[in-house]
C-alpha positions in Angstrom: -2.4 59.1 78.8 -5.0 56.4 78.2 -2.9 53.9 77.7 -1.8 54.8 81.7 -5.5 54.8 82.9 -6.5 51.8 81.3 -3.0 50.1 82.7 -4.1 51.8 86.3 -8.1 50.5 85.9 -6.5 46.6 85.2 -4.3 46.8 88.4 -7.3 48.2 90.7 -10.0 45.4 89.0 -7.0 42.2 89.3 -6.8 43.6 93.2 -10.3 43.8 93.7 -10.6 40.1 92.3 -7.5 39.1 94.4 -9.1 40.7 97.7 -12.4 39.1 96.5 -10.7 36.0 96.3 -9.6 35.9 99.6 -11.2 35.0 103.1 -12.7 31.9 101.7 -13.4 29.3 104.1 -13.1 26.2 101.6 -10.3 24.6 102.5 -8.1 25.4 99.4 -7.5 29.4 100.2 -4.4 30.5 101.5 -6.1 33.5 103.3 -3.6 36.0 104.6 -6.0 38.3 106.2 -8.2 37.6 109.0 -12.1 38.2 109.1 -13.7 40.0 112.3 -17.4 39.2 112.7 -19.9 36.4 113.7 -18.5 32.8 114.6 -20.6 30.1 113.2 -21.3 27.1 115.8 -19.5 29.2 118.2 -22.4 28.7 120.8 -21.4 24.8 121.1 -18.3 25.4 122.0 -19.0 28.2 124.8 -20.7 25.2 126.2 -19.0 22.9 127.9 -18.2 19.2 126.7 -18.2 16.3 129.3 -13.9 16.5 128.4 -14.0 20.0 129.2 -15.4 19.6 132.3 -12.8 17.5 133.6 -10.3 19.2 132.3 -11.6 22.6 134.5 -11.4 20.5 137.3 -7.9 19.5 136.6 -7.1 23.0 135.9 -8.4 24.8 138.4 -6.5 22.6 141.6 -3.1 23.5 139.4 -4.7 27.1 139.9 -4.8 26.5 143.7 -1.5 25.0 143.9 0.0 27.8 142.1 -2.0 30.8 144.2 -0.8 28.7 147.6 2.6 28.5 146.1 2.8 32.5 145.2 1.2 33.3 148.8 3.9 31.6 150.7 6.5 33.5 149.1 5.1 36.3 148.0 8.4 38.5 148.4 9.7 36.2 145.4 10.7 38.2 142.1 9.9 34.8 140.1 6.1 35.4 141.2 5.0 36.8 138.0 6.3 33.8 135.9 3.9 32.0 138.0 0.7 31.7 135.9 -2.9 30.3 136.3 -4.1 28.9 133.7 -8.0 30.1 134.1 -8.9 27.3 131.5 -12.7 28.7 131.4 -11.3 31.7 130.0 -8.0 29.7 128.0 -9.4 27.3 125.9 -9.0 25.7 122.5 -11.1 23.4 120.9 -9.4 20.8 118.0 -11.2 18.6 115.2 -8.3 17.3 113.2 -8.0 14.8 110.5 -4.4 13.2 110.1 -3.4 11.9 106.8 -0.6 9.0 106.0 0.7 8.6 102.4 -3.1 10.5 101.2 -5.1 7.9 103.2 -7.0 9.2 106.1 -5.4 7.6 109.4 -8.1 6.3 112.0 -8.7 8.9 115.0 -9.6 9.0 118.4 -13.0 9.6 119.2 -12.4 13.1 120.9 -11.0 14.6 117.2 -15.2 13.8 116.1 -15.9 15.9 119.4 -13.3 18.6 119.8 -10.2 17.8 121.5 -10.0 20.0 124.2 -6.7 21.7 125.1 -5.1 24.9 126.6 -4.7 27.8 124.8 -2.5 30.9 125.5 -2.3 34.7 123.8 0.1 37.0 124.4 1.2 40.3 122.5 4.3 41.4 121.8 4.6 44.8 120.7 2.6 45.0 117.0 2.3 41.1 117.5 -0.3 38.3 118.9 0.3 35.0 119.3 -2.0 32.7 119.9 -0.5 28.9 120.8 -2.5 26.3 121.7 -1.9 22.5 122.0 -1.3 19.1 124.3 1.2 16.4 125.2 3.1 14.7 127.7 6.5 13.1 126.5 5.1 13.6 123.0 2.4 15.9 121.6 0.8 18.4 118.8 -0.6 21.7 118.4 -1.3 25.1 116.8 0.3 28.8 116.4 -1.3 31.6 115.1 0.5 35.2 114.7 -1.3 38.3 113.8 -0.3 41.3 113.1 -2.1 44.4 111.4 -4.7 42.8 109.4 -2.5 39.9 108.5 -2.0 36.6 109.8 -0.1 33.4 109.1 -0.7 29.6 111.4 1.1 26.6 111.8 1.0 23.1 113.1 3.5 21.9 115.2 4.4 17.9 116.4 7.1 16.5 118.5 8.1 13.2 120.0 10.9 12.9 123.0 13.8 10.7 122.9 13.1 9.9 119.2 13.9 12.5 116.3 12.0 10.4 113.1 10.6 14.0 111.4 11.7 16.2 108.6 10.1 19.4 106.8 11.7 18.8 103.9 13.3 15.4 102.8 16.5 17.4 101.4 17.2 18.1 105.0 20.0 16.0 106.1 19.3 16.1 109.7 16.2 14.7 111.7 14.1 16.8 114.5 12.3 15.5 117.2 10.1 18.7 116.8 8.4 20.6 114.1 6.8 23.3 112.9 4.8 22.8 109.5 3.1 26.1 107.8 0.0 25.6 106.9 -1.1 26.2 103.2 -4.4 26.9 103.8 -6.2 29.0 106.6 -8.9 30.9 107.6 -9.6 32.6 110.4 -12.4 34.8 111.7 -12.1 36.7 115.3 -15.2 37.6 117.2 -13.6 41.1 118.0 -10.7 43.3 116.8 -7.6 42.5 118.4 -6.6 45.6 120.4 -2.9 43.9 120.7 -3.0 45.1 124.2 -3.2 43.1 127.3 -6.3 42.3 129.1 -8.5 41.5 126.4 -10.7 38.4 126.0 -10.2 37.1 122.8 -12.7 34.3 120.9 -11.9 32.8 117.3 -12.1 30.0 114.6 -9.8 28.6 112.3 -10.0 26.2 109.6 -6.6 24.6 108.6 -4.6 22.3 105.9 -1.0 22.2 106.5 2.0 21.4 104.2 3.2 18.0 104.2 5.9 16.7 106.3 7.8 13.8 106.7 8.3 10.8 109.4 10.8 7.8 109.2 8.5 4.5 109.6 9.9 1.1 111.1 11.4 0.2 107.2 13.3 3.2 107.5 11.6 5.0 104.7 9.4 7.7 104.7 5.7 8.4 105.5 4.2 11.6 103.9 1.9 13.2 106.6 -0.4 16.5 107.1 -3.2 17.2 109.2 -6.7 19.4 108.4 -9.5 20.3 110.3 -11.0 23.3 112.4 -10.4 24.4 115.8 -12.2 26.9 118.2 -10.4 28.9 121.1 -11.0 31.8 123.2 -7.9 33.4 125.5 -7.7 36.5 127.8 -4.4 38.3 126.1 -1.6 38.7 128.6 1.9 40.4 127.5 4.6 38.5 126.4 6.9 37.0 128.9 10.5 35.6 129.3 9.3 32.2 129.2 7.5 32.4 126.3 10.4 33.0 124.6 
């Protein structure tokens, strides 16, 4: 019988070191759990940057276009796949550091600012997901899915015309899009997620992702991965079609 309770006590103390362990923010924690609370630096980013206020302009005449657009038709079932983005209320901050065989690549100016970029969330049933990023003909950006207490975020990067990446250099095949996991995460939430529609939604997350893998012009093989923190704040809609 002791030998049982003493077995019992060293499972409950390892878990309590385990859950101790996690939800550090150091960069080298693969947190699978999110923290709810207080968002350090948070009040800089509810400001805006001089980026972010041309980007609201931008954003609010597609806003306009799309309300004239639903008006005129407004019998149109395809209405509700018509969406504004509201970018004061769907926003994402990025600082990101981008690294090329372990050597830190030069970056634009805005990555020392915060990059500023849409951001989306939706539920879907037991499920948020929260996707932000940019591009044009090329571009980056950043998943996260929670669910219950848990959570898991990835970064993703594609190029048109051109497929020079790979996951995993066993792969045969080349993509001109991918999604990398990242290996370490954090991620605090200023509220708990109700999972429901209608629900304005702020957060942080810091980020190291896995490496991946893009052919260079001597037709061998740069080892890449990006870290770095990003702020975003969304009003949660329900999951559509599209985003499918």
């Amino acid at each position: 019988m002791k030998q049982i309770q003493t077995i019992i006590f060293l499972l409950l103390f390892f878990c309590l070191l385990t859950c101790k362990a996690q939800k550090k923010d150091d960069g080298k924690t693969l947190n699978i759990t999110y923290n709810v609370g207080s968002i350090t630096e948070i009040n800089d980013f509810l400001k805006y940057n001089p980026d972010e206020i041309r980007f609201d302009s931008i954003y609010l005449a597609y806003d306009n276009v799309m309300d004239s657009i639903k008006h005129a038709d407004s019998n149109n079932k395809d209405n509700e796949l018509i969406r504004k983005k509201d970018f004061r209320n769907n926003r994402s901050r990025i600082f990101m550091d981008l690294y090329n065989n372990g050597k830190a690549e030069p970056k634009d100016e805005e990555f020392n600012t915060g990059l500023p970029t849409p951001c989306e969330c939706f539920t879907d049933k037991d499920t948020l997901f929260i996707r932000m990023g940019i591009g044009f003909f090329g571009g980056f950006g950043f998943n996260i899915e929670a669910f219950g207490k848990n959570f898991k975020s990835s970064f993703f990067n594609y190029i048109d015309d051109v497929k020079p990446y790979k996951t995993d250099l066993s792969d045969t095949s080349f993509y001109n899009f991918i999604t990398i996991k990242n290996k370490y995460q954090y991620l605090i939430l200023d509220k708990k997620p109700k999972f429901d529609a209608g629900q304005q939604l702020t957060g942080y997350l810091t980020y190291t992702t896995n490496d991946y893998y893009e052919q260079n012009y001597s037709n061998k093989f740069d080892t890449m991965f990006v870290t770095g923190k990003l702020f975003f704040t969304c009003k949660i809609r329900q999951r559509t079609e599209w985003d499918r």
